[in-house]
C-alpha positions as CSV (number, residue, x, y, z in Angstrom):
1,X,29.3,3.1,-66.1
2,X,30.7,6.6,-66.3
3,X,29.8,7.0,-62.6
4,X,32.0,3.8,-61.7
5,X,34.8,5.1,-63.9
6,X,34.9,8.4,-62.1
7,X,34.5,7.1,-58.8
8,X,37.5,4.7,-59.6
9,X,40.0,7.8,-60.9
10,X,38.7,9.3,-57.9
11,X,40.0,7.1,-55.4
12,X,43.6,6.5,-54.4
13,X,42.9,2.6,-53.2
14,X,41.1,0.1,-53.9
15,X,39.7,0.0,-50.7
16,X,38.6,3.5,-50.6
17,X,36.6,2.6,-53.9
18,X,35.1,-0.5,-52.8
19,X,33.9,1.6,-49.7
20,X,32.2,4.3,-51.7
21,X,30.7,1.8,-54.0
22,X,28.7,-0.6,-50.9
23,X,28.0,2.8,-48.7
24,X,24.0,3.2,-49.0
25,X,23.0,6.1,-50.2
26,X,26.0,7.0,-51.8
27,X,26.4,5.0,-54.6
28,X,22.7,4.3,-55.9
29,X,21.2,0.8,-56.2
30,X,21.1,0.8,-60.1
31,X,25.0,1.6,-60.1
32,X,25.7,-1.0,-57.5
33,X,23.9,-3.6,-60.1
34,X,25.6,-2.7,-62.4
35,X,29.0,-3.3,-60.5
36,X,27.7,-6.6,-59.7
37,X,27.2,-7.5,-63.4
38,X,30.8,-6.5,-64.1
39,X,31.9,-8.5,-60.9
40,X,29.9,-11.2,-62.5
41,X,31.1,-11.3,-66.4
42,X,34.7,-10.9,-65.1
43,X,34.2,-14.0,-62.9
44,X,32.4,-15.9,-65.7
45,X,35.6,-14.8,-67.8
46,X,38.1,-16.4,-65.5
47,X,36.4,-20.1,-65.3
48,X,34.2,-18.5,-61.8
49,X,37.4,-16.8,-60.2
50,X,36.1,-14.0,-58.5
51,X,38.0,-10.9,-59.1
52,X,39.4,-9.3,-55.9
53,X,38.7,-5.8,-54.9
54,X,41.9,-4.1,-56.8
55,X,41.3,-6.1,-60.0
56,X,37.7,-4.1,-60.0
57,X,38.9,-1.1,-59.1
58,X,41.7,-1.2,-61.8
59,X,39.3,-2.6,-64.5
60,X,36.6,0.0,-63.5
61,X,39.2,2.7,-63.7
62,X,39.8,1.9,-68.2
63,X,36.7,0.7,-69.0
64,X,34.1,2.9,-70.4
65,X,31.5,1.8,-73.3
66,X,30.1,4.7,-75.4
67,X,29.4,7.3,-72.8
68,X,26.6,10.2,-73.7
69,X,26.6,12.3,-70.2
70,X,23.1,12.5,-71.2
71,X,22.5,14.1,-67.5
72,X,24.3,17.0,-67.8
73,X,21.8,20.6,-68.8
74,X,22.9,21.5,-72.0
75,X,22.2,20.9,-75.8
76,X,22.1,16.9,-76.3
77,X,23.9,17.7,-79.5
78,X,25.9,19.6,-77.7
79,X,26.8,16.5,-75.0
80,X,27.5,14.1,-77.6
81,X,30.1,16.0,-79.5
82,X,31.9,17.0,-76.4
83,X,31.8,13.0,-75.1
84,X,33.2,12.1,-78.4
85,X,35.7,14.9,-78.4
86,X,36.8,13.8,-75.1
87,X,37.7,10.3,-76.7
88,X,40.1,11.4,-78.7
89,X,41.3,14.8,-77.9
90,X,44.3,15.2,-75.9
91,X,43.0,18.1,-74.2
92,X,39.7,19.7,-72.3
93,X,37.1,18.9,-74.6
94,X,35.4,22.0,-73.6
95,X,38.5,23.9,-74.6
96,X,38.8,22.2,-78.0
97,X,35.0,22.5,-78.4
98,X,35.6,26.3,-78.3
99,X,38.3,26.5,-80.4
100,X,36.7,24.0,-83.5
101,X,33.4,26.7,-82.7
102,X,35.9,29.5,-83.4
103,X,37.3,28.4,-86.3
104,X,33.9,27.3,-88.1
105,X,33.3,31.7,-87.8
106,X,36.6,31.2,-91.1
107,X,34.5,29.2,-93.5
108,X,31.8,30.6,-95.9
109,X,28.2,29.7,-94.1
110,X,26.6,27.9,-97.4
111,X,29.7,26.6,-98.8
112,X,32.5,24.4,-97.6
113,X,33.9,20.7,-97.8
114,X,35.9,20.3,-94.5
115,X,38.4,17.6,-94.9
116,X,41.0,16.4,-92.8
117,X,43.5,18.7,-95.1
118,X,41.7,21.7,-94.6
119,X,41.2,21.6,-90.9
120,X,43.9,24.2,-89.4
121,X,47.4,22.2,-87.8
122,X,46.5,23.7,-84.1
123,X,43.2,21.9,-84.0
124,X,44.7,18.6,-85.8
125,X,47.3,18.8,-82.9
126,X,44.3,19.2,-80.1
127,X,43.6,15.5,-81.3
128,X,47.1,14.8,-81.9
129,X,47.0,14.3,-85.6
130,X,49.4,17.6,-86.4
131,X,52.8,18.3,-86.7
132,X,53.4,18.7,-82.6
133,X,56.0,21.5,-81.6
134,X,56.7,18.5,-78.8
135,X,58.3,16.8,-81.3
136,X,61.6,14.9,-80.0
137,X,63.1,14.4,-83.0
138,X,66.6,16.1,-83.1
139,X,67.7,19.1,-84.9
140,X,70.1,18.9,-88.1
141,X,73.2,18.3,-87.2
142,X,74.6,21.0,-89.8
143,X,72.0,23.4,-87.7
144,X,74.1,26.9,-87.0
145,X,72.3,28.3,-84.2
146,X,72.0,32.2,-85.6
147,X,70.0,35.4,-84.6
148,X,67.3,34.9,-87.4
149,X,66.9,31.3,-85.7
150,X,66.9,32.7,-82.4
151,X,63.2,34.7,-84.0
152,X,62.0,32.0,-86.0
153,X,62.1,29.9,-82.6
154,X,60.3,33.0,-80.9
155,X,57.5,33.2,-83.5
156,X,56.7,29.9,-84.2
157,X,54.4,31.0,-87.2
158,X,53.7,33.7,-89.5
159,X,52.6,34.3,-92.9
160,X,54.3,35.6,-95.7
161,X,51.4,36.6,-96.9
162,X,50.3,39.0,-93.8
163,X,52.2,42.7,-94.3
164,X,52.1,42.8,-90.6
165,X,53.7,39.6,-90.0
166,X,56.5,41.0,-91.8
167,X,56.9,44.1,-90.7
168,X,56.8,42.6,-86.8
169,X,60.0,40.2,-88.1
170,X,61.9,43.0,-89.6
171,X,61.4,45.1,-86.6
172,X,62.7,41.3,-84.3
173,X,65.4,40.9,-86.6
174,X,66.4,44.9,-87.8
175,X,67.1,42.8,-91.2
176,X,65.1,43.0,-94.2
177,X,62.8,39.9,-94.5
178,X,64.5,38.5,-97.4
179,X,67.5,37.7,-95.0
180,X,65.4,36.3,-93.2
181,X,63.7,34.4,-95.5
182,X,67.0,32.7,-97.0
183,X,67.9,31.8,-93.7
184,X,64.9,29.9,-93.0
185,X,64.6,28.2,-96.1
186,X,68.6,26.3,-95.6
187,X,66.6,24.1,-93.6
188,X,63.4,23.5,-95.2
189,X,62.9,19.6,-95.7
190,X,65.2,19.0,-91.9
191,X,62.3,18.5,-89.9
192,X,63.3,21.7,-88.1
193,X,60.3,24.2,-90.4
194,X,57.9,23.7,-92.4
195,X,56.3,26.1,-95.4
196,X,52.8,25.4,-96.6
197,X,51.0,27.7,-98.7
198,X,53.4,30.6,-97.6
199,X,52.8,29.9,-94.1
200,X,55.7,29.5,-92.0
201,X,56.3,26.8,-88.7
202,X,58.8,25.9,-87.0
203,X,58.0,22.4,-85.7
204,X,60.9,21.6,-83.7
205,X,60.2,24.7,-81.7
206,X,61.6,23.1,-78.2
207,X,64.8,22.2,-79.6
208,X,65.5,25.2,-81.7
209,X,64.8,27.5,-78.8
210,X,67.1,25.2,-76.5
211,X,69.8,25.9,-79.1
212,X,69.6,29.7,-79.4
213,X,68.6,30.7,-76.1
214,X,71.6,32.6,-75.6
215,X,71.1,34.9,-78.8
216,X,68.4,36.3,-76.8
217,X,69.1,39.9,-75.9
218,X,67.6,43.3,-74.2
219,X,66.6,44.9,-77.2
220,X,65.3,41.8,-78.9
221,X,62.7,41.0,-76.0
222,X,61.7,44.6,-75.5
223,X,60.5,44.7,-79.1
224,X,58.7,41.1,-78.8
225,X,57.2,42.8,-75.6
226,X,55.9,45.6,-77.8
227,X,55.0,44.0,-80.4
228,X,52.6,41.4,-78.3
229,X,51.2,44.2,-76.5
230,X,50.1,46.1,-79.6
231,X,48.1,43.4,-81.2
232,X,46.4,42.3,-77.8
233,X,44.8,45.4,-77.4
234,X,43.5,45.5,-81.2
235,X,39.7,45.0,-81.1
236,X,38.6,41.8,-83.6
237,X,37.2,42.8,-86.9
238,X,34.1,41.0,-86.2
239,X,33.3,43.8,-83.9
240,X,31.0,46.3,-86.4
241,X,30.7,50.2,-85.9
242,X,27.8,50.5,-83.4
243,X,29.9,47.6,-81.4
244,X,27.5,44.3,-82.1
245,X,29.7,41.3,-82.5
246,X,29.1,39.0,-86.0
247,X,29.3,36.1,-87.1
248,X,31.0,37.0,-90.1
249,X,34.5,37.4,-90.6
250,X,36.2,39.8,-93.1
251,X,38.3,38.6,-96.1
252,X,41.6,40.3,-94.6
253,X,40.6,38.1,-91.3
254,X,39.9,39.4,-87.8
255,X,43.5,40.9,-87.2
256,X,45.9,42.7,-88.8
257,X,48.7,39.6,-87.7
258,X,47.7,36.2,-89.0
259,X,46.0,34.3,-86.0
260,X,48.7,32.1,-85.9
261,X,51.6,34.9,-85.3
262,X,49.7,35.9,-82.8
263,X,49.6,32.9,-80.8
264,X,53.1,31.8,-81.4
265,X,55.0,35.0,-80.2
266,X,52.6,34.5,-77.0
267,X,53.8,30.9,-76.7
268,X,57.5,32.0,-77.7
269,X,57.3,34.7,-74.6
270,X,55.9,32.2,-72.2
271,X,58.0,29.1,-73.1
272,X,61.0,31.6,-72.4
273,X,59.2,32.9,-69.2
274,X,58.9,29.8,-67.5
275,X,61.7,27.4,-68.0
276,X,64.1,28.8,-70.9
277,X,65.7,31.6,-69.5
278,X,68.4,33.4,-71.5
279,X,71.8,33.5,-70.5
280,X,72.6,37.7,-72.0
281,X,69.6,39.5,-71.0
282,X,69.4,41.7,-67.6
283,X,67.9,39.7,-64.8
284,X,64.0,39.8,-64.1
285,X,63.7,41.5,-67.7
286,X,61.0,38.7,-69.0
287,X,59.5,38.8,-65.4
288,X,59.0,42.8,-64.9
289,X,58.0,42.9,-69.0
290,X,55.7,40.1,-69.0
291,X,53.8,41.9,-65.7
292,X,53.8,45.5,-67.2
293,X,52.0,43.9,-70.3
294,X,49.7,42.0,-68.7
295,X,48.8,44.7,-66.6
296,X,48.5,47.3,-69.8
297,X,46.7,45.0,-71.5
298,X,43.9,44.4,-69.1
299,X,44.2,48.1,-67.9
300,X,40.3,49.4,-68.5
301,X,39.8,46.7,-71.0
302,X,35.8,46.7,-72.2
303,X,34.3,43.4,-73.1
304,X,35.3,44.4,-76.9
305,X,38.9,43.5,-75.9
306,X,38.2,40.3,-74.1
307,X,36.6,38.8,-76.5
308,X,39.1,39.3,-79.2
309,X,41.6,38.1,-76.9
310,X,40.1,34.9,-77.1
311,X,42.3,32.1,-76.0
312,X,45.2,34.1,-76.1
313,X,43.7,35.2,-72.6
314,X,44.8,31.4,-71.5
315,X,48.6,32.4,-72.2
316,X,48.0,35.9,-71.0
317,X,47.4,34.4,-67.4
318,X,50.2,31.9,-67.3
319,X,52.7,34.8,-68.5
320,X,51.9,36.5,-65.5
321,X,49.7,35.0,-63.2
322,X,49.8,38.0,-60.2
323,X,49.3,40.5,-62.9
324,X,46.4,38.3,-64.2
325,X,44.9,37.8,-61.3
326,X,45.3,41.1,-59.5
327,X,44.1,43.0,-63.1
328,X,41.2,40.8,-63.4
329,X,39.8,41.2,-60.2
330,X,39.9,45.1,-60.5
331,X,37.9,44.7,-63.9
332,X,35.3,42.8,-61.9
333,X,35.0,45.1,-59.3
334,X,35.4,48.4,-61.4
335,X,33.8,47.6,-64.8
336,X,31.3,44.6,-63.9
337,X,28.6,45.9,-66.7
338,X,31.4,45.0,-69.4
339,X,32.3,41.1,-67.5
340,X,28.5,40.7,-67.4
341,X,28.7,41.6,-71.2
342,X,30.3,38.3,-71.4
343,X,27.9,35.6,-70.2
344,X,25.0,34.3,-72.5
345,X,21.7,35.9,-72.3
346,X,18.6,33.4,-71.2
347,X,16.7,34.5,-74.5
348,X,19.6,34.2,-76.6
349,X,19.6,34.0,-80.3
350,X,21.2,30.6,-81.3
351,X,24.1,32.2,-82.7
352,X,24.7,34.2,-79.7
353,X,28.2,32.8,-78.0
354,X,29.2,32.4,-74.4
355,X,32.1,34.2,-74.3
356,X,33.0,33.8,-71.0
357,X,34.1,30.8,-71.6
358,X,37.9,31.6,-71.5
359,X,37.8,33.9,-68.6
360,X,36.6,30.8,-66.9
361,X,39.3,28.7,-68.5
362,X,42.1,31.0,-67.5
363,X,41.2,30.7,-63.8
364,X,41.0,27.1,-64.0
365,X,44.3,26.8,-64.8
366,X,45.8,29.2,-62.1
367,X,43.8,27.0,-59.8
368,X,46.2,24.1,-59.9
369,X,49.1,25.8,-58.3
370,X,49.0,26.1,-55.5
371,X,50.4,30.2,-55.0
372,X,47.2,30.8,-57.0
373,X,44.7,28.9,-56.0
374,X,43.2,31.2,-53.7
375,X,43.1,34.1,-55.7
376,X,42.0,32.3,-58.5
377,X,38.6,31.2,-56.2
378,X,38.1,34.8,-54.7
379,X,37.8,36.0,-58.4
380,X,35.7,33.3,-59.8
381,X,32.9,34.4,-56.6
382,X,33.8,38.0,-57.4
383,X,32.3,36.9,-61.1
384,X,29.8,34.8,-59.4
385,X,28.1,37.3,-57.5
386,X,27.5,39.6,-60.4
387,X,23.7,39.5,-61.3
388,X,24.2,37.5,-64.6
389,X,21.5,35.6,-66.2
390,X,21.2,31.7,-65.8
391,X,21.3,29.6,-68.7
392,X,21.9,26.2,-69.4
393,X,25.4,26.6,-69.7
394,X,27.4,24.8,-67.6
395,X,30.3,27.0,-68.0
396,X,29.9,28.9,-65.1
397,X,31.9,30.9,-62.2
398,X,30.1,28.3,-59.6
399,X,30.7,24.9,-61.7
400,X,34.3,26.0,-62.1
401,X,34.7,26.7,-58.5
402,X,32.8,23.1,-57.5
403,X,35.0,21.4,-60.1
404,X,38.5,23.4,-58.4
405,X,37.2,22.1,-54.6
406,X,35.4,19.1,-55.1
407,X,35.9,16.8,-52.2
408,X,36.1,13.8,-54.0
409,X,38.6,15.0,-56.8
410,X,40.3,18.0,-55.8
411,X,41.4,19.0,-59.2
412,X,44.5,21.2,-57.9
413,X,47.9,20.3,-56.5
414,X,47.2,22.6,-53.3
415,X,47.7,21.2,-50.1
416,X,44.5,20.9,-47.8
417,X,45.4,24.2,-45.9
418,X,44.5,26.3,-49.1
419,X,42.0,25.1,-49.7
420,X,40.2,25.9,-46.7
421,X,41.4,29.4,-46.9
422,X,39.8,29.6,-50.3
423,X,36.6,28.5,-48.8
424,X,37.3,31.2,-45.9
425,X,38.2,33.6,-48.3
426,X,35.0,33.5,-50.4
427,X,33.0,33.3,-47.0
428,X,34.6,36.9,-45.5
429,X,34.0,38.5,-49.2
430,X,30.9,36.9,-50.8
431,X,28.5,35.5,-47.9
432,X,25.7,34.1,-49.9
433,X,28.3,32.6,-52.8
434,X,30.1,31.1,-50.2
435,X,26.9,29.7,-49.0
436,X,25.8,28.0,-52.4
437,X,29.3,26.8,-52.8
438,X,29.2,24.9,-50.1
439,X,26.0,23.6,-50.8
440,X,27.2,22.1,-54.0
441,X,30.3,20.7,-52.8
442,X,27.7,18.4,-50.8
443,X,25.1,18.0,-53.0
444,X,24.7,14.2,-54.7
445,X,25.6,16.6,-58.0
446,X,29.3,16.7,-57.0
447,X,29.9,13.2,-56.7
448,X,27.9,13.0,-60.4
449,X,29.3,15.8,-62.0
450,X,33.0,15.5,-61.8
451,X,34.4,17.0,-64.6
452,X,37.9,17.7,-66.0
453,X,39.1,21.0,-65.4
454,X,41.5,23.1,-67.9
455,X,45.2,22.6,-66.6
456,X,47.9,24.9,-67.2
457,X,50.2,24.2,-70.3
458,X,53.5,25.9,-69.2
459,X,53.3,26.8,-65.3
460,X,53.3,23.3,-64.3
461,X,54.0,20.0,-66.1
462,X,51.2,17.4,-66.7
463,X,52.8,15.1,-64.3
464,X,52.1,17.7,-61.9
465,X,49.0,18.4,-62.5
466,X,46.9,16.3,-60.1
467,X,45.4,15.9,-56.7
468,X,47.9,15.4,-53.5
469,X,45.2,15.0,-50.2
470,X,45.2,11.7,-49.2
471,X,41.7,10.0,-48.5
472,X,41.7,11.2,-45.1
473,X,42.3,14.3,-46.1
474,X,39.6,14.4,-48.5
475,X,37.0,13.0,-45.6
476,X,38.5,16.3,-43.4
477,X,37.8,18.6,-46.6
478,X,34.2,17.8,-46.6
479,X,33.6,17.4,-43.0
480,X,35.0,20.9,-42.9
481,X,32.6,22.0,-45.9
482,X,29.9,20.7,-43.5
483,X,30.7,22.8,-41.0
484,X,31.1,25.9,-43.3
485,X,27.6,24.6,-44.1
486,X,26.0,24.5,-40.5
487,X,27.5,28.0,-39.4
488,X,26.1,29.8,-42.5
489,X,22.7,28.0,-42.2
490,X,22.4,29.3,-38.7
491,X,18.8,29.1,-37.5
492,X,16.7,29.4,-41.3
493,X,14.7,27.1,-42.6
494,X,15.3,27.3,-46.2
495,X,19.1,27.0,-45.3
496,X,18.3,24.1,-43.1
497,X,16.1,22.1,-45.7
498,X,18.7,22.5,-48.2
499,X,21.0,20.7,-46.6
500,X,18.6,17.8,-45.5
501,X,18.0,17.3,-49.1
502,X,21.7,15.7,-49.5
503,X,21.6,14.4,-45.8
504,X,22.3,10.9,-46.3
505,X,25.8,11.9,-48.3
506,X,26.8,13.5,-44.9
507,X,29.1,11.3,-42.3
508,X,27.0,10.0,-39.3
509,X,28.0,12.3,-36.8
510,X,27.7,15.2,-39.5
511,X,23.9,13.9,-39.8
512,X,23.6,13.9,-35.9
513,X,25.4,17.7,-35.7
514,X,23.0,18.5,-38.2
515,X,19.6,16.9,-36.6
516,X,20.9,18.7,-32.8
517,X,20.8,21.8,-34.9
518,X,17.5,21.3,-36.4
519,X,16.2,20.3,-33.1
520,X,17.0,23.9,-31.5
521,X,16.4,26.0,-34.2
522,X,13.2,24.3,-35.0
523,X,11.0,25.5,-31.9
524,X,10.9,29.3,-33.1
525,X,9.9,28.0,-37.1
526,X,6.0,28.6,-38.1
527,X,3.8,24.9,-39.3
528,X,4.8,25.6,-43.2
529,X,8.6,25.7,-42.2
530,X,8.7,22.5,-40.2
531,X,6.6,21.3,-42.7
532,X,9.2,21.9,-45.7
533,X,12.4,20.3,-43.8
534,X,10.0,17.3,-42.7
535,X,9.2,16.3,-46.2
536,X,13.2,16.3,-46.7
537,X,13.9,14.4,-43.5
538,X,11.4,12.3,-44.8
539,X,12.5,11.6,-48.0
540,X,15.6,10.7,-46.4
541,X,14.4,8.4,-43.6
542,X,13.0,5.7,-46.4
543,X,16.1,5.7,-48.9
């Protein structure tokens, strides 16, 4: 049934998904039965009216009953949390799987009720339970937009009970915090902030900062800028001396900021960045300040200081997504031993982490524009081509690419041009990657594995977050991953039986190019060789 769903969001007609769905060898037997069986209860339904081909395609595209993913290698335990996640979040489950993994490294090992109470406002929000800052109620009226507003709206969060917190607002405000303080509280109980525990949050965030936007000055930004840049280069506490990371977390927490200060001035920055710019500061100020940062920040960073970046690294690359992708790239070229650091070990300890995770994450996101795209796939096969271990995590540099270029649900809003010239780009710079890519892309894995790629929270809207090649544009992507295919195979028989193994997903004249091939190449192979890409062709001949 999850195989119908997907095959339904993946299509743009109903046509096109009745077409993949009676194609042999495509869509398998049992699957087809089981479409039958829902053409059959729906008819049964409706007094014997048969349904017609867009009533199944729209029924098959919101109906899904208690799906495991049971298929994919990893930890069953593992696949049903993320399924259920996935149910209810309104987010990448894999994203919100990290973060709720993260947060359990706060509670005491041996000792904790978790209730719905105690369970942090950021994840609550992932399932959309918290306090959003998308909030559309209005602001109070008797609201006097003011600079201390204009840095509430900047931070989003801090703690009154962090020293640093407060020394980073005196230094925003240049006014003792007490000001600031009495300021803030006029309009506790508005809707506008909220104070819990002597933590601070602004929840009509949006709003507020549409309000004071022109309070926003020079001096005000280069501090935030400073400020930001400071604590992303601080290494996490969970780091010891002989630099082993732990599982345990000190008392005083892993940063000198609160974790939520941290996150909020990034957010504050970006929201500003890309959308909210201010009327009274110099022009290309956030642009030039956001790119020096992200550059400083990623200058010679060790694997220490991606890790405690954490998912801040996910804002870091929206901020400034050149400077991302320009700085990462060098750090996989120049320092590989530290981004190797970063993928699991096959003999791993099971409290050893993947940490990875939000490299891959980052890249994801870039992906879906479509100035980035490109960039964002030559540095994903750059990562790819390092010698890391393989585990059965399927957070990988080649599963993100796959999911990025899938032929059957392009998850990027690139036009069909770029896409080939990320292909072409991985094939001039990493031959063999660009090999295995394409191999993927064709496999029967592809069409079974479509997964849901992390999108970008403030470079592009949701709306625009989604494919734009039409179905014959998809049929010319993978005939052109076909052809990638057949030129990189050349004359080898390994290459050669590879592709035979998936031959019956290939178009008919793709499976006659490919047979002409085999034909030629064939009369120089040895008895083993031919043997090896008959059993495939024969496999394939009594499907």
């Amino acid at each position: 049934l999850r195989y119908l769903n997907e095959q339904a969001h993946g299509c743009i007609s109903a046509e096109e998904f009745t077409s993949r769905i009676n194609q042999p060898g495509f869509t398998s037997k049992t699957r087809k039965e089981k479409y039958d069986v829902i053409k059959t209860c729906i008819s049964k339904a409706n007094c014997g009216m048969q349904p017609s081909d867009a009533d199944l395609w729209l029924f098959c595209r919101c109906f899904v009953l208690v799906v495991f993913d049971l298929d994919y290698e990893r930890s069953v335990n593992q696949t049903l949390i993320r399924s259920l996640i996935k149910c209810k979040a309104n987010t990448d489950s894999g994203l919100v799987w990290s973060k709720i993994s993260d947060q359990c490294g706060f509670w005491k090992q041996a000792a904790a009720t978790v209730i719905k109470e105690s369970i942090p406002e950021d994840i609550l929000e992932l399932f959309g339970q918290g306090k959003s800052d998308e909030t559309t109620m209005a602001i109070s009226p008797a609201f006097v937009p003011t600079a201390s507003w204009a840095i509430a709206a900047l931070i989003g969060c801090w703690s009154e009970k962090n020293d640093a917190d407060i020394l980073a607002v005196e230094k925003l405000t240049g006014t003792p915090y007490s000001s600031f303080q009495s300021e803030c509280r006029q309009y506790l109980g508005t809707g506008m902030i909220s104070l819990t525990n002597g933590k601070w949050k602004v929840i009509n965030r949006n709003a507020v900062m549409d309000a004071v936007r022109d309070l926003y000055f020079d001096n005000t930004l280069n501090s935030a800028f400073q400020i930001a840049a400071a604590y992303l280069k601080e290494t996490s506490k969970q780091f010891t001396e002989e630099g082993q990371f732990g599982l345990l977390i000190p008392a005083s927490g892993r940063f000198a900021n609160s974790e939520p200060f941290r996150k909020g001035l990034l957010d504050g920055l970006c929201l500003l960045i890309n959308g909210r710019k201010p009327a009274h500061c110099s022009e290309h100020l956030l642009e030039a300040k956001s790119q020096e940062m992200v550059c400083d920040v990623l200058e010679s960073a060790d694997w220490t200081r991606l890790v405690s970046l954490g998912e801040l690294i996910l804002i870091l690359g929206e901020m400034s997504p050149i400077a991302y992708l320009r700085g990462l790239e060098k750090l996989v070229h120049h320092m590989p031993g530290e981004i190797l650091r970063l993928f699991p070990k096959k003999n791993a300890s099971i409290t050893d982490q993947n940490f990875v995770t939000y490299l891959l994450f980052s890249l994801e996101q870039l992906a879906w524009h479509k100035d980035y795209l490109v960039q964002s796939i030559s540095c994903l096969s750059a990562m790819e081509a390092l010698q890391y271990e393989e585990t059965n995590w399927v957070n990988t540099p080649m599963n993100s690419m796959v999911g990025i270029l899938n032929p059957y649900i392009t998850q990027t809003a690139a036009p069909l041009e770029k896409l080939k010239n990320a292909i072409q780009t991985v094939k001039v710079d990493y031959a063999d990657v660009c090999w295995d890519l394409c191999c993927h892309l064709l496999s029967r894995s592809c069409i079974n594995g479509m997964t849901n790629n992390s999108q970008p929270k403030y470079l592009m809207s949701t709306e625009n977050c989604h494919a734009i090649l039409s179905g014959e544009e998809r049929d010319d992507l993978r005939r052109y991953y076909v052809q990638q295919a057949l030129s990189m195979a050349g004359t080898e028989p390994e290459r050669m039986s590879r592709i035979a193994k998936d031959l019956l997903l290939l178009a008919p004249d793709d499976r006659k190019a490919f047979l002409a091939e085999v034909r030629t190449a064939s009369i120089s192979w040895n008895d083993e060789e031919k043997r090896e890409l008959w059993s495939k062709l024969t496999d394939w001949k009594h499907r």
